[in-house]
DSSP file (Angstrom, degrees, kcal/mol; ACC not computed):
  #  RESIDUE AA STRUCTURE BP1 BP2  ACC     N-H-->O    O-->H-N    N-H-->O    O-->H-N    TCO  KAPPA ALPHA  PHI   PSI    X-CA   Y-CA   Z-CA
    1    1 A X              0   0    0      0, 0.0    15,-2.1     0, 0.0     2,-0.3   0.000 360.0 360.0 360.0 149.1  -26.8  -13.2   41.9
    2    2 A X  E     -A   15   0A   0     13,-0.3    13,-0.2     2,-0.0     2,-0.2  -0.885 360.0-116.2-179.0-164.6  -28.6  -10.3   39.9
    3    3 A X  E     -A   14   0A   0     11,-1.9    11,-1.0    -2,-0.3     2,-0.6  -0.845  15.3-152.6 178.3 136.7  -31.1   -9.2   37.4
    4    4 A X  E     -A   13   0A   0     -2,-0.2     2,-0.3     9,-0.2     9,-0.2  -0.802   3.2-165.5-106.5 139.4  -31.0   -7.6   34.1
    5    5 A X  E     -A   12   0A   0      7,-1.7     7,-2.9    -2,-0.6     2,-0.6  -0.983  21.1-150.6-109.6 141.9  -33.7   -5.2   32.1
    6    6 A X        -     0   0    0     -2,-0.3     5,-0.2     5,-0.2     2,-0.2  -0.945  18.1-172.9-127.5 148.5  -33.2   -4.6   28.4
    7    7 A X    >   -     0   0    0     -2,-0.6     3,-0.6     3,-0.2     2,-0.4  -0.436  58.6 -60.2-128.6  81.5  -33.9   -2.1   26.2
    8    8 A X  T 3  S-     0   0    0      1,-0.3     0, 0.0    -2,-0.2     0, 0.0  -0.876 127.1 -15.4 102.4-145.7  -33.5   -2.4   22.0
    9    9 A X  T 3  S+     0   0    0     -2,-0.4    47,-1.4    47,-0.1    -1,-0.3   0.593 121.9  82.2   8.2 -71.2  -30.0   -3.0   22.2
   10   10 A X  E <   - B   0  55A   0     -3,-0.6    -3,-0.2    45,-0.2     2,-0.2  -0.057  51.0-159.1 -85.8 179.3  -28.7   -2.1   25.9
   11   11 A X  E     - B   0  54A   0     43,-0.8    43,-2.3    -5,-0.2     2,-0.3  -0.808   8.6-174.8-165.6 100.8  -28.8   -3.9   28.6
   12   12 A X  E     +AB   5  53A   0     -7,-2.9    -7,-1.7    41,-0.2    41,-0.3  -0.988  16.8 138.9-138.0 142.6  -28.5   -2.8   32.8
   13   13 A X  E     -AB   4  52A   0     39,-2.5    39,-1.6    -2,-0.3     2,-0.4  -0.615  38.2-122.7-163.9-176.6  -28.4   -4.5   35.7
   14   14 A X  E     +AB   3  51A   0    -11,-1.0   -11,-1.9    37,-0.2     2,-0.3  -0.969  25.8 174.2-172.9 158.4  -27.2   -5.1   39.2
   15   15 A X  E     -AB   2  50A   0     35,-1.4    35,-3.1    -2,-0.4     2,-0.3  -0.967  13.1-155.3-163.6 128.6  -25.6   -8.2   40.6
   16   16 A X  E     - B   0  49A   0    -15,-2.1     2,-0.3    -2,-0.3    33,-0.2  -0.792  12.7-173.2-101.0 154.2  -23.9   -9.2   44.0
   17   17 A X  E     - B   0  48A   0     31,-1.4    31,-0.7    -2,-0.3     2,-0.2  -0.934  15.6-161.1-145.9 177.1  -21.2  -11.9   44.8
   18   18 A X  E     + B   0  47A   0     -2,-0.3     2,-0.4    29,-0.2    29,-0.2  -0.563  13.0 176.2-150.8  88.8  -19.4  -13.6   47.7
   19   19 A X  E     - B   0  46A   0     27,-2.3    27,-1.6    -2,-0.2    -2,-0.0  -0.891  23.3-138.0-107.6 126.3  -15.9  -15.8   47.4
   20   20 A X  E     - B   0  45A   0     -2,-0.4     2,-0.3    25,-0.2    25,-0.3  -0.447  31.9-172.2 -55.7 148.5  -14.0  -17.3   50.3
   21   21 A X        -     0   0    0     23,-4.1     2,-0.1    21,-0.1    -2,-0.0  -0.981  39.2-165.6-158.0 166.1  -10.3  -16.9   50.0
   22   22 A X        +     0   0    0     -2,-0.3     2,-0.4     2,-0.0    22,-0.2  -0.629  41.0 141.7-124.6  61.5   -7.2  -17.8   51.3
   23   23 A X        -     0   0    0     20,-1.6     2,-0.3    19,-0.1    -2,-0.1  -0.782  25.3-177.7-108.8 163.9   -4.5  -15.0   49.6
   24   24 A X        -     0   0    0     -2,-0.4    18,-0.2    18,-0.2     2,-0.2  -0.806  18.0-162.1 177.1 131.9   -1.7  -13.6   51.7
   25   25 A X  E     -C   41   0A   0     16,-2.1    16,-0.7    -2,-0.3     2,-0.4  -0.650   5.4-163.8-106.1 138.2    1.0  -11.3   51.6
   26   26 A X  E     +C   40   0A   0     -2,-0.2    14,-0.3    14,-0.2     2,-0.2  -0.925   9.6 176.3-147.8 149.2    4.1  -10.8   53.7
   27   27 A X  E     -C   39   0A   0     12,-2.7    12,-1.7    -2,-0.4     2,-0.5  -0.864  23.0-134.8-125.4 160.8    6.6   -8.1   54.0
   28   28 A X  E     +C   38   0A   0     -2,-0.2     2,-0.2    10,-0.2    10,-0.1  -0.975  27.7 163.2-117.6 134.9    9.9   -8.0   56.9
   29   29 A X        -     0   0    0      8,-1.1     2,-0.4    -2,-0.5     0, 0.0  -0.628  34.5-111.7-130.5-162.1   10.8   -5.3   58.9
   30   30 A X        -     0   0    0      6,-0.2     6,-0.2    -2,-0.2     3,-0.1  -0.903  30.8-149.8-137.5 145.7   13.1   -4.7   62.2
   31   31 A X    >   -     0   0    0      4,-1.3     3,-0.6    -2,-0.4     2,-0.1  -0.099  41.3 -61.3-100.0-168.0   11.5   -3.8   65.4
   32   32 A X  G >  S+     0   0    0    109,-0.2     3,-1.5     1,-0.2    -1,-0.2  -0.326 128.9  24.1 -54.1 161.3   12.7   -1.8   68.3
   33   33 A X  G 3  S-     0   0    0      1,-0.2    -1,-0.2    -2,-0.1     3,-0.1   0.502 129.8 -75.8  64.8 -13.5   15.8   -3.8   69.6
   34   34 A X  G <  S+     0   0    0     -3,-0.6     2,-0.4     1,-0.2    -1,-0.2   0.832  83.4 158.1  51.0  44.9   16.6   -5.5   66.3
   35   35 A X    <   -     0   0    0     -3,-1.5     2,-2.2    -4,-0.0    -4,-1.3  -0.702  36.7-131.8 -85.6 118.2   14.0   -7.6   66.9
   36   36 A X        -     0   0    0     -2,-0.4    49,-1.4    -6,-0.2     2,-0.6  -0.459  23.2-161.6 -91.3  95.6   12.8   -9.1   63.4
   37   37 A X  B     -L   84   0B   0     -2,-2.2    -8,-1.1    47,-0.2     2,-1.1  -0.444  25.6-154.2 -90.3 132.3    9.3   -9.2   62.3
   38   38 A X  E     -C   28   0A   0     45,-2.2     2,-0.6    -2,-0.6    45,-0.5  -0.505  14.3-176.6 -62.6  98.1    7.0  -10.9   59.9
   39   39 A X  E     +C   27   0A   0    -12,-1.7   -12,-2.7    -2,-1.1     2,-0.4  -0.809  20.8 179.9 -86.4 128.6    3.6   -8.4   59.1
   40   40 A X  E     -CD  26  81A   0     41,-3.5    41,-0.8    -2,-0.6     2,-0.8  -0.960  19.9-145.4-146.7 124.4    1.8  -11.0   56.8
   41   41 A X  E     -CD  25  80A   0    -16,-0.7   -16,-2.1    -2,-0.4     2,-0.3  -0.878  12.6-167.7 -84.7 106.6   -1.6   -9.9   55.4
   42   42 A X        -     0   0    0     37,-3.9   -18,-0.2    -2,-0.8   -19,-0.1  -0.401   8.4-156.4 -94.1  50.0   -4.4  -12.7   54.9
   43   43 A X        +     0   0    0     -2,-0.3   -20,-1.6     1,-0.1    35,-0.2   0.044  17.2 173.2 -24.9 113.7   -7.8  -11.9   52.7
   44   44 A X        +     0   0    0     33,-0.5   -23,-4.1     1,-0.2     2,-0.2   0.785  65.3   7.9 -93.0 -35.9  -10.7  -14.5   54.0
   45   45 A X  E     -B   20   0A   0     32,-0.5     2,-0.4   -25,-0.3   -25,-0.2  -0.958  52.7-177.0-141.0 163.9  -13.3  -13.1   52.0
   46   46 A X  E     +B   19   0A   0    -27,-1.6   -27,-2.3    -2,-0.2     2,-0.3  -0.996  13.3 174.4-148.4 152.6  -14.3  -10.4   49.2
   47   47 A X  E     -BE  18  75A   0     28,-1.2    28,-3.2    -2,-0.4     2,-0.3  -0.992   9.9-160.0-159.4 158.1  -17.8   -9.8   48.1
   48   48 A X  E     -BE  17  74A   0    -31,-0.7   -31,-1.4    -2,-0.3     2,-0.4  -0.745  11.8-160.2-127.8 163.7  -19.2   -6.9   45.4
   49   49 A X  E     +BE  16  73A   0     24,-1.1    24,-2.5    -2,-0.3     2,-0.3  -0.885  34.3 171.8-159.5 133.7  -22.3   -5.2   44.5
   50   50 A X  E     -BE  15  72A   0    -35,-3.1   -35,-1.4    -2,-0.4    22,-0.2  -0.967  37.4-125.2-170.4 159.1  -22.4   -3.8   41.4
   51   51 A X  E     -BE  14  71A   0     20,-1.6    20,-0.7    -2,-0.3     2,-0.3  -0.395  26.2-169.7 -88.7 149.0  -23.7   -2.1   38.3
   52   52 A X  E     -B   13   0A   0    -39,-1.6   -39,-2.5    -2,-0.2     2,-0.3  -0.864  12.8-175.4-160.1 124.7  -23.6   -3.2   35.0
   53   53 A X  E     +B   12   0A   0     -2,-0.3    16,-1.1   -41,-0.3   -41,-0.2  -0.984  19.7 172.3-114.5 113.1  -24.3   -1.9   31.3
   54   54 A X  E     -BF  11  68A   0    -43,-2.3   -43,-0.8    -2,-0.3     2,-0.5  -0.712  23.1-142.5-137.7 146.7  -24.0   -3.9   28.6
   55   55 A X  E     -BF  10  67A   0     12,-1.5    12,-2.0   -45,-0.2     3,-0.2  -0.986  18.2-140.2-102.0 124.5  -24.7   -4.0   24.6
   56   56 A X  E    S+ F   0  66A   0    -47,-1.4    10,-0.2    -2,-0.5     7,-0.1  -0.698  80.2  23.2 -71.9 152.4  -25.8   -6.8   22.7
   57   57 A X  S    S-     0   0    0      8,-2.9     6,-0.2     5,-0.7     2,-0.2   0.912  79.1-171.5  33.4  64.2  -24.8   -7.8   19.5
   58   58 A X    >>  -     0   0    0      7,-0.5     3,-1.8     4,-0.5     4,-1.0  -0.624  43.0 -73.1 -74.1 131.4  -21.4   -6.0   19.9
   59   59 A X  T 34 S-     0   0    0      1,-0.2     4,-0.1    -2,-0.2    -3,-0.0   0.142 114.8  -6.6  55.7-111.8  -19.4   -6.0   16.5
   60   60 A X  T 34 S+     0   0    0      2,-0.1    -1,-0.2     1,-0.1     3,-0.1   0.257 106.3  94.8-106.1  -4.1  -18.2   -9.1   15.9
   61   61 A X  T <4 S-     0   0    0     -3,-1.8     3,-0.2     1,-0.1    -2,-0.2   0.962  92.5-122.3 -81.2 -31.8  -19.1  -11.3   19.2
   62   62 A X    ><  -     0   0    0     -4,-1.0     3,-1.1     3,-0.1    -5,-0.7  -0.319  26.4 -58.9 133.6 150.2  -22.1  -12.2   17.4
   63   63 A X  T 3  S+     0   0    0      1,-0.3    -1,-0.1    -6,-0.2    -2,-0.1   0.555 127.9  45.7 -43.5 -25.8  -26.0  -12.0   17.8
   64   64 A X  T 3  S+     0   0    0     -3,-0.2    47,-0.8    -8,-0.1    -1,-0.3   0.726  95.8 113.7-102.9 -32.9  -26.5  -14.1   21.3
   65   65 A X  E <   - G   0 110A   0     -3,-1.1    -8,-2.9    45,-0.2    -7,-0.5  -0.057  56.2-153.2 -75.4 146.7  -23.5  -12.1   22.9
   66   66 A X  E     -FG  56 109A   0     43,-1.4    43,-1.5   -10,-0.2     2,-0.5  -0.975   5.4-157.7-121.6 117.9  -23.5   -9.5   25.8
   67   67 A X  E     -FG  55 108A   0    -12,-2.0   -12,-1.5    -2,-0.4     2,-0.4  -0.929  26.7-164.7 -90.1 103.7  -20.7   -7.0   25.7
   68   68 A X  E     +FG  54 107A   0     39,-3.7    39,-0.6    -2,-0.5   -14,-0.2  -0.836  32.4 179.9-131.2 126.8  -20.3   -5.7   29.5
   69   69 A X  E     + G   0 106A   0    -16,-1.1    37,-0.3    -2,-0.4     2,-0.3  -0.587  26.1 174.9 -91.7 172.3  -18.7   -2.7   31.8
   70   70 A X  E     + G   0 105A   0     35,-1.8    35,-1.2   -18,-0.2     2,-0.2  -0.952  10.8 149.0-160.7 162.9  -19.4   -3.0   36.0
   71   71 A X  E     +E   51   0A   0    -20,-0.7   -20,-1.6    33,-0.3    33,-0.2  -0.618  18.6 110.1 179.2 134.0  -18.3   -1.2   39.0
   72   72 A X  E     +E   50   0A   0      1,-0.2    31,-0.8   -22,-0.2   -22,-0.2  -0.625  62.2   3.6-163.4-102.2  -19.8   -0.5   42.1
   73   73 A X  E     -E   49   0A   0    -24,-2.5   -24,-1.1    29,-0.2    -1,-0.2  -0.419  44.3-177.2 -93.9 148.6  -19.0   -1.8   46.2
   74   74 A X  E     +E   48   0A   0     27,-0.4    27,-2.1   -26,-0.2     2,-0.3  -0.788   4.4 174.4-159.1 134.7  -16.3   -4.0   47.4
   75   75 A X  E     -EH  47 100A   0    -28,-3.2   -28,-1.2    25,-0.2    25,-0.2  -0.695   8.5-170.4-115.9 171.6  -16.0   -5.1   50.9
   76   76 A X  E     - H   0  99A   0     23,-0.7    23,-1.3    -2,-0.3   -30,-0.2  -0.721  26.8-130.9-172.7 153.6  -13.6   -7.5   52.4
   77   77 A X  E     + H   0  98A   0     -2,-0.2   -33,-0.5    21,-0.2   -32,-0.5  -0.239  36.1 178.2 -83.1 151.8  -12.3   -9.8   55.7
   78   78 A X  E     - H   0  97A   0     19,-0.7    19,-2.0   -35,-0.2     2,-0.4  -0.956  16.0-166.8-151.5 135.9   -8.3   -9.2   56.4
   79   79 A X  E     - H   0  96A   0     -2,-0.3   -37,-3.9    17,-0.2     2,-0.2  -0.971   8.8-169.5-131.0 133.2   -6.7  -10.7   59.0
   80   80 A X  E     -DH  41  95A   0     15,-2.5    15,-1.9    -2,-0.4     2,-0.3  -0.825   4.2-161.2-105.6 152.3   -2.8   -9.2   59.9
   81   81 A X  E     -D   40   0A   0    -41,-0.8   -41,-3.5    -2,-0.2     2,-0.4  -0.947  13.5-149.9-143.4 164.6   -0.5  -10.7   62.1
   82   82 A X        -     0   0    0     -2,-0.3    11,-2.7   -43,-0.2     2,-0.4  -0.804  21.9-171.1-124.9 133.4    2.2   -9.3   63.6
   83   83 A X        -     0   0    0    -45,-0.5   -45,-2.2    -2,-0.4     2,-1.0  -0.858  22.4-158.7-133.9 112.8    5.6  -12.1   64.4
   84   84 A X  B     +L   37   0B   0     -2,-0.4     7,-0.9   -47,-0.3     3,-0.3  -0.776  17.5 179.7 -75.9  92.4    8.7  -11.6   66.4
   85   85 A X        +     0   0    0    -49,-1.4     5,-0.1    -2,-1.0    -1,-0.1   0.564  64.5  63.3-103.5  -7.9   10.4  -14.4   64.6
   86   86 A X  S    S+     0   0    0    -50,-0.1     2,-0.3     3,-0.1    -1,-0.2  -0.424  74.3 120.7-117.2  55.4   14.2  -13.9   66.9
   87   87 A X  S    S-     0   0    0     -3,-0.3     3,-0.2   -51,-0.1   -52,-0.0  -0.943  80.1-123.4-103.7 137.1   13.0  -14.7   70.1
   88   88 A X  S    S+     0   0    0     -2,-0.3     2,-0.4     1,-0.3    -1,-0.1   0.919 119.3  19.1 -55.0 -52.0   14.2  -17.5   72.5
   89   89 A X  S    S-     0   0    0     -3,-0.0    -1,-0.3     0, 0.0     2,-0.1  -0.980 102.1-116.3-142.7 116.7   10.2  -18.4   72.3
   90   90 A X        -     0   0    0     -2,-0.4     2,-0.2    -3,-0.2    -5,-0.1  -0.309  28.1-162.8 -75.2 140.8    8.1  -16.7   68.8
   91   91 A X        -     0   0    0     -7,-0.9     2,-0.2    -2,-0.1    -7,-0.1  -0.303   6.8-171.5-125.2 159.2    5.4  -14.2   69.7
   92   92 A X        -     0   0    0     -9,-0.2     2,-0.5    -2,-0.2    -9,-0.2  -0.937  11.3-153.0-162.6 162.1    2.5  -13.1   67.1
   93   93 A X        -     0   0    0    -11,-2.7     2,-0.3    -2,-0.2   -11,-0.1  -0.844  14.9-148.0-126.5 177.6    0.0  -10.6   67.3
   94   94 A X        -     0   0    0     -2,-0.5     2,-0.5   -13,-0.2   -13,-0.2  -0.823  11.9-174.3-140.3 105.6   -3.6  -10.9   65.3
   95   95 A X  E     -H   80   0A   0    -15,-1.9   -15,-2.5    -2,-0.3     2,-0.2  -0.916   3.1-173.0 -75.0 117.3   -6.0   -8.4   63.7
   96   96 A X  E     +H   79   0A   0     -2,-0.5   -17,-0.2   -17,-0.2     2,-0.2  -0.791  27.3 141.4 -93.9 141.2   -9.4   -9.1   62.2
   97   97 A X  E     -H   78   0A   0    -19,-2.0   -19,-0.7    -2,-0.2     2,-0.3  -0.750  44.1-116.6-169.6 168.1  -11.0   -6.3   60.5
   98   98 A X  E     -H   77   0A   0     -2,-0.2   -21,-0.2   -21,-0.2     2,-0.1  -0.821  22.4-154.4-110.5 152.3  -13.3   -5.5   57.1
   99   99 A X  E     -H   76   0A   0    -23,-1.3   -23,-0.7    -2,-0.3     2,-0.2  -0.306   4.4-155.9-107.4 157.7  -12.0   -3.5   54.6
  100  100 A X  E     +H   75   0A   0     27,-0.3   -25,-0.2   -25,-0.2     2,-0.1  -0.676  27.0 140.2-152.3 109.0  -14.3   -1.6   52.2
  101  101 A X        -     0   0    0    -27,-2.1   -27,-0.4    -2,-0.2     2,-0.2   0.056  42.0 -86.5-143.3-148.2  -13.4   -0.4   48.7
  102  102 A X  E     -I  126   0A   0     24,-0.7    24,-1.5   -29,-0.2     2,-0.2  -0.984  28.6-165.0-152.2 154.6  -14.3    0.1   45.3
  103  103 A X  E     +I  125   0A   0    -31,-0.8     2,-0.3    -2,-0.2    22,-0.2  -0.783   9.0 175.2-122.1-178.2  -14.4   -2.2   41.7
  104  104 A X  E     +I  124   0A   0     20,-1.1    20,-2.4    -2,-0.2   -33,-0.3  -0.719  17.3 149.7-169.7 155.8  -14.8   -1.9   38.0
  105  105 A X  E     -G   70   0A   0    -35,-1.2   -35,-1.8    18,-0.3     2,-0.2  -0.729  28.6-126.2-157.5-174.8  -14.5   -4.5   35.3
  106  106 A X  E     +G   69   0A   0     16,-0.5    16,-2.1   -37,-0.3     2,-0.3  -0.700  26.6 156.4-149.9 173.1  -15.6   -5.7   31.9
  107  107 A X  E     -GJ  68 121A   0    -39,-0.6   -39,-3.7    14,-0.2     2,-0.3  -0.992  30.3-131.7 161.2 169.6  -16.9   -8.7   30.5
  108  108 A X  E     -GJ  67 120A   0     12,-2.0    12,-1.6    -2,-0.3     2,-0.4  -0.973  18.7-169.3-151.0 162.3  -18.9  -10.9   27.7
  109  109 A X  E     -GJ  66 119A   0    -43,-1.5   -43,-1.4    -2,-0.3     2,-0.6  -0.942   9.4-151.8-167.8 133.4  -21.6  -13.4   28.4
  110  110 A X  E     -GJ  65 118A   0      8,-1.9     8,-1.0    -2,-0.4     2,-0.5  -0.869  10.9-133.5-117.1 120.4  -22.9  -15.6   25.8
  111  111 A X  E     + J   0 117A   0    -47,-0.8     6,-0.2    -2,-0.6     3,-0.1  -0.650  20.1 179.4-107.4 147.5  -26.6  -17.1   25.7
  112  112 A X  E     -     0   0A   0      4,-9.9     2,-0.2     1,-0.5     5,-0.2   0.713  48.3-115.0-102.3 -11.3  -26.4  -20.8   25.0
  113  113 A X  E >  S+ J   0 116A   0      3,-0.9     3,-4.3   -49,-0.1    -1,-0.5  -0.584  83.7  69.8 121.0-157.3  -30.2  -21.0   25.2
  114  114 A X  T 3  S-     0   0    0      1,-0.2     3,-0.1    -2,-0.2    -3,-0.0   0.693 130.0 -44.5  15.7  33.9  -33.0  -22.5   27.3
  115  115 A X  T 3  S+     0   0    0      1,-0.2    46,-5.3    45,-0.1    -1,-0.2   0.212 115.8 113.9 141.0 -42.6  -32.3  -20.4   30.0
  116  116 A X  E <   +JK 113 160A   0     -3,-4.3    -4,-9.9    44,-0.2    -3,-0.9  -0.442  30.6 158.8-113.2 125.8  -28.7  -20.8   30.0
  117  117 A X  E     -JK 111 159A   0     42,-2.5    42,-2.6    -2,-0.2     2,-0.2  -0.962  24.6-131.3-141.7 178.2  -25.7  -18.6   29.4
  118  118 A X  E     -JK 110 158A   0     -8,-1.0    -8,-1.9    -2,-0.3    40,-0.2  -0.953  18.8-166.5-132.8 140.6  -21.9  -18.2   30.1
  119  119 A X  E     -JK 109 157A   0     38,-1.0    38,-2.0    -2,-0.2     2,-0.3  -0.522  12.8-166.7-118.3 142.5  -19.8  -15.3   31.3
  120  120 A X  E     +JK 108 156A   0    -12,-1.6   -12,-2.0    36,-0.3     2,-0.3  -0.927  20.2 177.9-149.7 118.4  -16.1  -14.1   31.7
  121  121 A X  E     -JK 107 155A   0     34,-1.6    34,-1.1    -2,-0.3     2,-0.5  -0.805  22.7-164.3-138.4 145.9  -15.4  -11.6   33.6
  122  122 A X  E     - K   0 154A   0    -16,-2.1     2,-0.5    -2,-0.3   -16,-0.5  -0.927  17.6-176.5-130.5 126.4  -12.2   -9.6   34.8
  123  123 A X  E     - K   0 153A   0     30,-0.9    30,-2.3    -2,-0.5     2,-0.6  -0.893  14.1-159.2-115.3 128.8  -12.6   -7.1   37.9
  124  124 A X  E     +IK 104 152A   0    -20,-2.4   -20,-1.1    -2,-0.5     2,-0.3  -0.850  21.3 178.2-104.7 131.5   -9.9   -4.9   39.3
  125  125 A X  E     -IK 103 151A   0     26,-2.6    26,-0.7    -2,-0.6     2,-0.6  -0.849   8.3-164.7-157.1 128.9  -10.7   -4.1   42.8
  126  126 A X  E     -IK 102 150A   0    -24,-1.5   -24,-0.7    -2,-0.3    24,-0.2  -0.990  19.5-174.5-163.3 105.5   -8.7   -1.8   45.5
  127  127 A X  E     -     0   0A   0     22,-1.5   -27,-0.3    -2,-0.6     2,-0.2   0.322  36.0-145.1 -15.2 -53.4   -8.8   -1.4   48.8
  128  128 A X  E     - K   0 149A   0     21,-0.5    21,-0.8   -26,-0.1     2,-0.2  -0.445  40.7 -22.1  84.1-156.0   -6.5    1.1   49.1
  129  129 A X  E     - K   0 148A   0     19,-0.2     2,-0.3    -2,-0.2    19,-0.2  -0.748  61.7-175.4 -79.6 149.4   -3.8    2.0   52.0
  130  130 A X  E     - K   0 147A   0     17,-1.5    17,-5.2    -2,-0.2     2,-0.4  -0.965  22.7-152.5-123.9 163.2   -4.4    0.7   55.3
  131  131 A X  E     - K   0 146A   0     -2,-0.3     2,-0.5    15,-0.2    15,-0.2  -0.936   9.5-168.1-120.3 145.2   -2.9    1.0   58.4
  132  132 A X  E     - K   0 145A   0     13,-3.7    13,-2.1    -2,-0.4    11,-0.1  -0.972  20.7-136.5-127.9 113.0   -3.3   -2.1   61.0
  133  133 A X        -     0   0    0     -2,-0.5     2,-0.3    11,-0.2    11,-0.2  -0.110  15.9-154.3 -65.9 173.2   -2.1   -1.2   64.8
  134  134 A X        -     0   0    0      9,-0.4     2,-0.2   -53,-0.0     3,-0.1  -0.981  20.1-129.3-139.9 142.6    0.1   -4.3   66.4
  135  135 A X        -     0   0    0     -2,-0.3     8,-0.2     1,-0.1   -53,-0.1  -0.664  32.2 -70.1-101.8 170.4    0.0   -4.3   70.2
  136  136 A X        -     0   0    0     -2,-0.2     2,-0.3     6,-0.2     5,-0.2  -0.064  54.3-179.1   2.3 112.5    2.7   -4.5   73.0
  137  137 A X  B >   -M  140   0C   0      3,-3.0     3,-0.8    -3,-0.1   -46,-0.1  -0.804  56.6 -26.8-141.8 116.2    4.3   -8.1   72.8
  138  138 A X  T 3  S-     0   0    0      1,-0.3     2,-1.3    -2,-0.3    -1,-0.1   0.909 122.9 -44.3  32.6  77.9    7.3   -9.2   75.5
  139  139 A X  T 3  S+     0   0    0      1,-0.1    -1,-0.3    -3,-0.0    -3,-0.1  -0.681 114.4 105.4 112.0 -63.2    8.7   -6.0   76.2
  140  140 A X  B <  S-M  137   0C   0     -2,-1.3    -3,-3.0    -3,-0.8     2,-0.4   0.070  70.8-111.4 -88.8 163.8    8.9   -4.3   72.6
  141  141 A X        -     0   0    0     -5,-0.2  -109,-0.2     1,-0.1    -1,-0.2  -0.686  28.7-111.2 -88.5 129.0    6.5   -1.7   71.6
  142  142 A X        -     0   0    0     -2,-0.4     2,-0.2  -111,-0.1    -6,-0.2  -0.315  33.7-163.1 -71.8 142.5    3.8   -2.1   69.1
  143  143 A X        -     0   0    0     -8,-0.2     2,-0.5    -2,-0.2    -9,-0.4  -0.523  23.0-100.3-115.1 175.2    3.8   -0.3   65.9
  144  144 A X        -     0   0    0     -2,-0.2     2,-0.8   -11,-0.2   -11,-0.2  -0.886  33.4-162.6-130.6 104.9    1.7    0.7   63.0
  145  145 A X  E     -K  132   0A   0    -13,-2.1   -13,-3.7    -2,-0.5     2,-0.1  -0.875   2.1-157.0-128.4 121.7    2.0   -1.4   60.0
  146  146 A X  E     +K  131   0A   0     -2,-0.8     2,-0.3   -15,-0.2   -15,-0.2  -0.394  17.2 161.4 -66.1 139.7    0.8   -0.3   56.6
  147  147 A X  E     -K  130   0A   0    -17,-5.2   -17,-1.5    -2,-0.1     2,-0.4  -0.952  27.2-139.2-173.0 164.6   -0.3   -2.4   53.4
  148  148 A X  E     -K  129   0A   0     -2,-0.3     2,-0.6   -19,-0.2   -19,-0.2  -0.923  11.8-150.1-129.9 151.5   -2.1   -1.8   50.6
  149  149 A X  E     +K  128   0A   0    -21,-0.8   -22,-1.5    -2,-0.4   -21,-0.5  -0.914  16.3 176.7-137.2 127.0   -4.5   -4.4   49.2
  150  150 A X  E     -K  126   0A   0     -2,-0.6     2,-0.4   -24,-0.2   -24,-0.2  -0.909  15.5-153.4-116.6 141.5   -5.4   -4.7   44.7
  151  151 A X  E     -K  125   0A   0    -26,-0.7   -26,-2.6    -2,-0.4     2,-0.4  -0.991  14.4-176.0 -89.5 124.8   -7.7   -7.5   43.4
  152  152 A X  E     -K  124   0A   0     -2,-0.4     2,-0.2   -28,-0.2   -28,-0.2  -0.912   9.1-172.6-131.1 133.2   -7.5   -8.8   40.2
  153  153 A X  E     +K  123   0A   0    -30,-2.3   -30,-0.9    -2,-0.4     2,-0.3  -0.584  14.6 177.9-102.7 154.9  -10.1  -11.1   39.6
  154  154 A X  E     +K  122   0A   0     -2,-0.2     2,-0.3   -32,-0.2   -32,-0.2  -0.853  28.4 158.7-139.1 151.8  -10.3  -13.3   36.3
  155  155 A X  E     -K  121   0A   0    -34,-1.1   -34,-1.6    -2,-0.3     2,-0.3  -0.909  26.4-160.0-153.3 168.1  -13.5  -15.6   36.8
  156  156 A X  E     +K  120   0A   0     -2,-0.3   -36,-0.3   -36,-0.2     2,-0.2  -0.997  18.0 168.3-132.6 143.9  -15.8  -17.6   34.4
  157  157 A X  E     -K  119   0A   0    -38,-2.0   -38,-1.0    -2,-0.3     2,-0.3  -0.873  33.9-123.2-145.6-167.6  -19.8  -19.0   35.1
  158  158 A X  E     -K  118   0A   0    -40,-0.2     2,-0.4    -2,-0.2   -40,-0.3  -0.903  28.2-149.4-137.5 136.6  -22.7  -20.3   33.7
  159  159 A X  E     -K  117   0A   0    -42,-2.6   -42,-2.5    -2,-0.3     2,-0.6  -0.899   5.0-158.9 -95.7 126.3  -25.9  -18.4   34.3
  160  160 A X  E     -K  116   0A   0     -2,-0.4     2,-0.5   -44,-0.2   -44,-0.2  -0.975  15.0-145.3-109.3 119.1  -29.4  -19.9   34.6
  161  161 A X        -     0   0    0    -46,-5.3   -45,-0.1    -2,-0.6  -158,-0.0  -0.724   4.1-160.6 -68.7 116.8  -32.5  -17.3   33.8
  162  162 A X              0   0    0     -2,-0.5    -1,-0.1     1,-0.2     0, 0.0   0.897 360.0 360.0 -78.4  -5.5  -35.3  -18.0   35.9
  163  163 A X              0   0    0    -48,-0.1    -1,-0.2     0, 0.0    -2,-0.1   0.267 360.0 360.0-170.7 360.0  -37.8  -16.0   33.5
């Protein structure tokens, strides 16, 4: 969702989004004891807010065509868990927490008329280091598990202007 003003040429805006997702990472380490654990990172959601300046009738994309840079907010749900997977009976630990970052992209968006355009968009967006505590779990001592979390988004839509 967004809104554009133009002027001559240029084009500037601002535009939010919101995607469920289900990505997840996992790394193995060793524990106190030689206990072996899973840290496995889950993303649930990502959402943006963001700025965007764009040219029309770039080059060669042709008179109806939107040439576009963006960057702005990027937040997102993580859940870590923590697994003692060589135990008589396997243990896990769980962390929720939002993340907050930053994006930038490019893009082209083509109007197809009455209203109507479509868009292709790629966004790199990064999170950065985080650290996620693990608590206490049958006996061994919790630890501090790192991970670093990148987006790269590839997406396409179709836009309706309402005026």
């Amino acid at each position: 969702m967004g809104c554009n003003w133009q002027v001559g040429a240029w084009v500037c805006g601002v535009e939010g989004d919101w995607s469920a997702e289900n990505k997840s990472g996992q790394a193995f380490g060793l524990a106190p004891f030689n206990t072996l654990r899973i840290h496995e990172t889950q993303e649930r959601w990502l959402a943006t807010a963001r700025g965007r300046l764009g040219l029309t009738n770039f080059w060669w994309f042709g008179p109806n065509s939107l040439v576009y840079v963006t960057g702005g907010g990027a937040w997102a749900k993580v859940d870590n868990s923590n697994s003692l997977v060589n135990k008589p009976i396997a243990s896990a630990d769980l962390s929720t927490h939002n993340l907050s970052g930053w994006t930038v992209g490019v893009g082209w968006e083509y109007a197809l008329g009455y209203g109507w355009s479509a868009r292709s968009e790629y966004l790199y967006v990064d999170f950065g280091s985080n650290n996620t505590s693990v608590g206490t779990r049958d006996g061994v001592a919790g630890d501090v598990s790192t991970f670093k979390l990148v987006d790269h988004v590839f997406r396409a839509g179709l836009n309706y202007k309402f005026w």
